[in-house]
C-alpha positions as CSV (number, residue, x, y, z in Angstrom):
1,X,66.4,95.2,153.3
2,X,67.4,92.3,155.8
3,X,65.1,89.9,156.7
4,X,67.6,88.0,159.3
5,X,71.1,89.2,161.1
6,X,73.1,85.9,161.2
7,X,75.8,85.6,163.7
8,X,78.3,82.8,163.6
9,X,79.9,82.0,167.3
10,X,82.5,79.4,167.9
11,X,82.1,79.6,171.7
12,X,84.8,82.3,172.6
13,X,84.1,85.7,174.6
14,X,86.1,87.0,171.1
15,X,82.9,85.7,168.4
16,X,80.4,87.0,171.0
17,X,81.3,90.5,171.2
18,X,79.7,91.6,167.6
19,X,76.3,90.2,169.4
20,X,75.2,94.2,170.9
21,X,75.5,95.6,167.2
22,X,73.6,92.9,166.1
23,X,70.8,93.0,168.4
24,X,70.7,96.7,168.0
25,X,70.4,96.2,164.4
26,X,67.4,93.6,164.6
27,X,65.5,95.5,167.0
28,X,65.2,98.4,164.9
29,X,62.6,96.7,162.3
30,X,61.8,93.2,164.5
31,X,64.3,91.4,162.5
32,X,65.3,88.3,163.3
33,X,68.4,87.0,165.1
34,X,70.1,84.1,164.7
35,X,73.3,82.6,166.3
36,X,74.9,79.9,164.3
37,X,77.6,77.4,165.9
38,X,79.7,75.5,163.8
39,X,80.2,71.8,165.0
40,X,83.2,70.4,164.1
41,X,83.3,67.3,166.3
42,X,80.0,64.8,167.0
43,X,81.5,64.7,170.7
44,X,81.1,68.5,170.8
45,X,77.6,68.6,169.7
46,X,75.5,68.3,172.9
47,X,78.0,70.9,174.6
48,X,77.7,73.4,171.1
49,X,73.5,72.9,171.4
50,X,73.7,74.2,175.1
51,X,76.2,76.7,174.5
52,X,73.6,78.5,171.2
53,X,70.5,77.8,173.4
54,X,71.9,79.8,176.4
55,X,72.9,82.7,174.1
56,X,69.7,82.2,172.2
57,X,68.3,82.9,175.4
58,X,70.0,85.5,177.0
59,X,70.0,87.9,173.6
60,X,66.2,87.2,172.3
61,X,67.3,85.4,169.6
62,X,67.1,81.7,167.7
63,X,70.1,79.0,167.5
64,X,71.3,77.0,165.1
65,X,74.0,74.1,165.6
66,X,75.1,72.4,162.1
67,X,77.8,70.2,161.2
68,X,81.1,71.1,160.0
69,X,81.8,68.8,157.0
70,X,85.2,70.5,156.0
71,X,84.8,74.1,155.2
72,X,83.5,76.4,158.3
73,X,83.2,79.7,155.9
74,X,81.3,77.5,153.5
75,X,78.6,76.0,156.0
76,X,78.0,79.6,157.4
77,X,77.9,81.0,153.6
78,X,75.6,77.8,153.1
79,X,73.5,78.7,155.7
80,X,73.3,82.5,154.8
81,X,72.1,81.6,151.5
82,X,69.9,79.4,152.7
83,X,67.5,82.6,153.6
84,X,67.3,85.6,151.0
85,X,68.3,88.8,152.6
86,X,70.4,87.4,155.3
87,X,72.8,89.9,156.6
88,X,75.9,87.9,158.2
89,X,77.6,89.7,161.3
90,X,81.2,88.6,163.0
91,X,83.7,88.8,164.4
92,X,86.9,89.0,162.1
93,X,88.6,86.7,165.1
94,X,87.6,83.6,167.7
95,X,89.6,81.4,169.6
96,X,92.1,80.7,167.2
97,X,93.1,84.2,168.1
98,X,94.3,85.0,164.4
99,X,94.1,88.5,162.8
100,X,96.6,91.2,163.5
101,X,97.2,92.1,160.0
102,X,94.2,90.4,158.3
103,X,91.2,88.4,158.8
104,X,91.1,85.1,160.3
105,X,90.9,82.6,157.7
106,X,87.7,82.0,158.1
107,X,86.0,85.5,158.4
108,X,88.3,86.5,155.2
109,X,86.6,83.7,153.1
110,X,83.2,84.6,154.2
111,X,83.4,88.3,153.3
112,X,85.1,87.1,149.9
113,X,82.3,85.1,149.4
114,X,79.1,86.5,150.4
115,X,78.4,88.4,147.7
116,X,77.5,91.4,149.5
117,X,78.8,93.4,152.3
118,X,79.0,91.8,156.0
119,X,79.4,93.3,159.2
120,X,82.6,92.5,160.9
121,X,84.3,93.6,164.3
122,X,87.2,92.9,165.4
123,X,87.4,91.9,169.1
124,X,88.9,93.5,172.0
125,X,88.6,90.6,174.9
126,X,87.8,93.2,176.5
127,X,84.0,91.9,178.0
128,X,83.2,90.7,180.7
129,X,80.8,88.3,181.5
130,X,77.7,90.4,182.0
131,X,76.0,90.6,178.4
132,X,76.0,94.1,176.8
133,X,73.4,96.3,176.3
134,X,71.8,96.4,172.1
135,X,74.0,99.0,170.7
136,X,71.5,101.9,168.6
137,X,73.5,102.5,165.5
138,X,73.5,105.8,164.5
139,X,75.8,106.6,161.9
140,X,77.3,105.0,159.3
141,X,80.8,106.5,158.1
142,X,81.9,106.0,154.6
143,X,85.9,107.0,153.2
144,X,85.9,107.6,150.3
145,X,89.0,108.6,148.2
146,X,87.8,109.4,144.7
147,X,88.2,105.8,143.4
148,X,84.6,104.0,141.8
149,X,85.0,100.7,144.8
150,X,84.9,102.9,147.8
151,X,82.3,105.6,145.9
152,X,80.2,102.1,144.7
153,X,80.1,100.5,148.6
154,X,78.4,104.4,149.4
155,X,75.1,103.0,147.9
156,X,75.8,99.8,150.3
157,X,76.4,102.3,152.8
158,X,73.0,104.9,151.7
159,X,70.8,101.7,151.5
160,X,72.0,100.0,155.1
161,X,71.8,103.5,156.9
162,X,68.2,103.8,155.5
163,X,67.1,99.9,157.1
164,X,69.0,100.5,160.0
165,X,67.2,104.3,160.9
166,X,70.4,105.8,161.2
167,X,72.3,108.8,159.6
168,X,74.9,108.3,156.8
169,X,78.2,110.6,156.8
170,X,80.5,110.6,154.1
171,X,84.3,111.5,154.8
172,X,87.4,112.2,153.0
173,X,91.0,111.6,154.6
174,X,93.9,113.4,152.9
175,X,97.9,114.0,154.0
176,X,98.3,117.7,155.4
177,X,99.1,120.0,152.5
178,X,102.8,121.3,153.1
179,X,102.2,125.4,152.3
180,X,105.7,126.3,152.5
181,X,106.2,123.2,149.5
182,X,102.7,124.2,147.0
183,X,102.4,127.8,148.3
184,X,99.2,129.0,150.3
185,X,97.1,130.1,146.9
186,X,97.3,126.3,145.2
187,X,97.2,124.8,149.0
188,X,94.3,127.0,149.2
189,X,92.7,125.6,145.7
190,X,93.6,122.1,147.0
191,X,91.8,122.1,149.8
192,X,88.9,123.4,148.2
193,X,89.0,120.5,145.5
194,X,88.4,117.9,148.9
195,X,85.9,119.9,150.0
196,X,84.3,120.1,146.8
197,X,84.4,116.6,146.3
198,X,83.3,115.2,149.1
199,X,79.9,117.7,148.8
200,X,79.4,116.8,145.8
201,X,79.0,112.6,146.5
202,X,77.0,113.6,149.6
203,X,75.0,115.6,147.4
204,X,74.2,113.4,145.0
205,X,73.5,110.3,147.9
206,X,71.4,113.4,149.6
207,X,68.7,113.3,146.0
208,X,69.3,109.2,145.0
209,X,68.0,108.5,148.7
210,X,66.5,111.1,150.3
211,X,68.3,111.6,153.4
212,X,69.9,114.2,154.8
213,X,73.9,113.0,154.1
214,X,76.7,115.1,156.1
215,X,80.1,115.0,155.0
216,X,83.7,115.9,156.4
217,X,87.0,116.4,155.0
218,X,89.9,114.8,157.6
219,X,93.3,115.9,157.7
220,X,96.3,113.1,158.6
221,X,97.4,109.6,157.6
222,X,94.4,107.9,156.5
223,X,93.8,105.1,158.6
224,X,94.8,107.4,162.2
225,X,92.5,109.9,161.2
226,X,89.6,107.8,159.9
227,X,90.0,105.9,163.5
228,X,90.5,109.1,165.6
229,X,87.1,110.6,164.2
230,X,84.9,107.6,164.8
231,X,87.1,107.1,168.0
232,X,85.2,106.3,171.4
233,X,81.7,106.2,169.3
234,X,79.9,103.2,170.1
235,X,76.9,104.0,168.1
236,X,79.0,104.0,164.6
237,X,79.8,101.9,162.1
238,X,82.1,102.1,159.0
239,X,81.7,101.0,155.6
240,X,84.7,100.2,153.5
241,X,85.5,98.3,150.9
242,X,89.3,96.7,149.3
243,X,90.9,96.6,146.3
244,X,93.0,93.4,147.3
245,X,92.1,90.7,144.2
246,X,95.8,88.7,143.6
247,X,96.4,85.4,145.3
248,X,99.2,86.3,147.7
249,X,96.9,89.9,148.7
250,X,93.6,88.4,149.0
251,X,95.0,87.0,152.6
252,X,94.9,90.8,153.3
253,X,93.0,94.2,153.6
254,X,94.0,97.2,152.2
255,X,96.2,99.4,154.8
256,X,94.2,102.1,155.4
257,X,91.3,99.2,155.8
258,X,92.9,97.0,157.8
259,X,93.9,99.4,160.1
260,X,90.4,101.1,160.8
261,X,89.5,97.3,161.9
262,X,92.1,96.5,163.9
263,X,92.2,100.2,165.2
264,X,88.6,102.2,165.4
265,X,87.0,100.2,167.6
266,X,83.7,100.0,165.9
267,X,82.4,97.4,163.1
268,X,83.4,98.0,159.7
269,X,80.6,96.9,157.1
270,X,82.9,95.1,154.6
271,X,82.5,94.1,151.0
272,X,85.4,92.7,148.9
273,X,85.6,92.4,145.2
């Protein structure tokens, strides 16, 4: 499916820490691992050149330095495109420290325009020094909440969990039903709609792709429950997608979206329309 993981670093702890899922990722298969650095100033260059090679280095992977001539997002989207089945992963903050609410600037406008779904995390600051262990993926959580986007980015989701050797689980979120408001019988019949839904799309991703697909139905607020069941997993990965198309929303996520990135703790793999 992916013939090269590309990750663009800008020299902060904060663009580094997508690296482990990365590496995990590549190792499955042998696939190849690049680190990409942005230059923006000539000055920088020889400093940017020993900064990839070290990394290069110290992850088993290859570097790239190139040239900013304006646009960051569009010489890494350059660059992706420059290989077919490049799969970009990053981090959806650097040293800019931007993203509380939505992307960094750049990491928005490389998700808008990759033309498929990329892998982004959003940073803690929490690592140290010491370089962390390849994280194994092995699951890949999709929300779905009986709209087409989110039941399309399931076939992202089906296809990726196949390449990457890892299980695929589908999962609903839905507000507690109130009993004493709808009555136990149609609270009852309610309940067994989610169910029924959700099997049914793991059922039909089950026969499309031939793998075993397990499914849950969560009870809450959306995003707190999405983040609670995926919570303290390091070995997950979500895959979402947004609605978000006008000028003033495309800055930002959808809510329950944006707050599984800023909240689970685990990459989200991202496609926007």
């Amino acid at each position: 499916m992916y013939e090269r993981i590309l990750v663009p670093l800008d020299g902060s702890p904060f663009s580094e820490e997508v690296i482990p899922y990365a590496a995990g990722l590549a190792s499955v298969h042998g696939t190849e691992l690049a680190l990409l650095r942005i230059v923006d100033k000539v000055s920088d260059e020889e400093n940017a050149k020993d900064y990839i090679a070290s990394m290069a280095a110290t992850h088993g992977a290859s570097g790239l330095c190139l040239p900013n001539t304006g646009d960051a997002a569009q010489a890494i989207l350059k660059e992706a495109g420059s290989k077919p089945a490049t799969l970009l992963a990053m981090t959806s903050r650097g040293h800019s420290g931007l993203m509380e609410l939505m992307l960094g600037s750049v990491a928005r406008r490389v998700v808008r325009g990759a033309g498929g779904p990329v892998l982004v995390y959003h940073p803690t600051g929490a690592s140290g020094a010491p370089a962390r262990a390849q994280v194994k993926l092995r699951s890949v959580v999709v929300p779905l909440d009986g709209s087409p986007l989110p039941e399309a980015m399931a076939h992202d989701a089906a296809r990726f969990a196949l390449w990457a050797d890892a299980g695929l689980k589908i999962i609903s979120a839905v507000q507690p039903i109130d009993a004493s408001t709808v009555g136990e019988a149609p609270g009852h019949e309610m309940r067994m709609l989610e169910s029924g839904y959700v099997h049914s799309q793991a059922t039909k991703l089950t026969r499309q792709y031939g793998m075993d697909v397990d499914w849950e139905v969560l009870h809450g607020e959306p995003a707190e429950a999405i983040t609670d069941h995926v919570a303290h997993r390091s070995d997950v990965i979500l895959a979402m997608v947004t609605r978000r198309k006008d000028a003033l929303e495309a800055a930002l996520l959808g809510s329950v979206t944006s707050g599984c990135l800023r909240k689970a703790g685990v990459p989200i793999l991202m496609r926007l329309p």
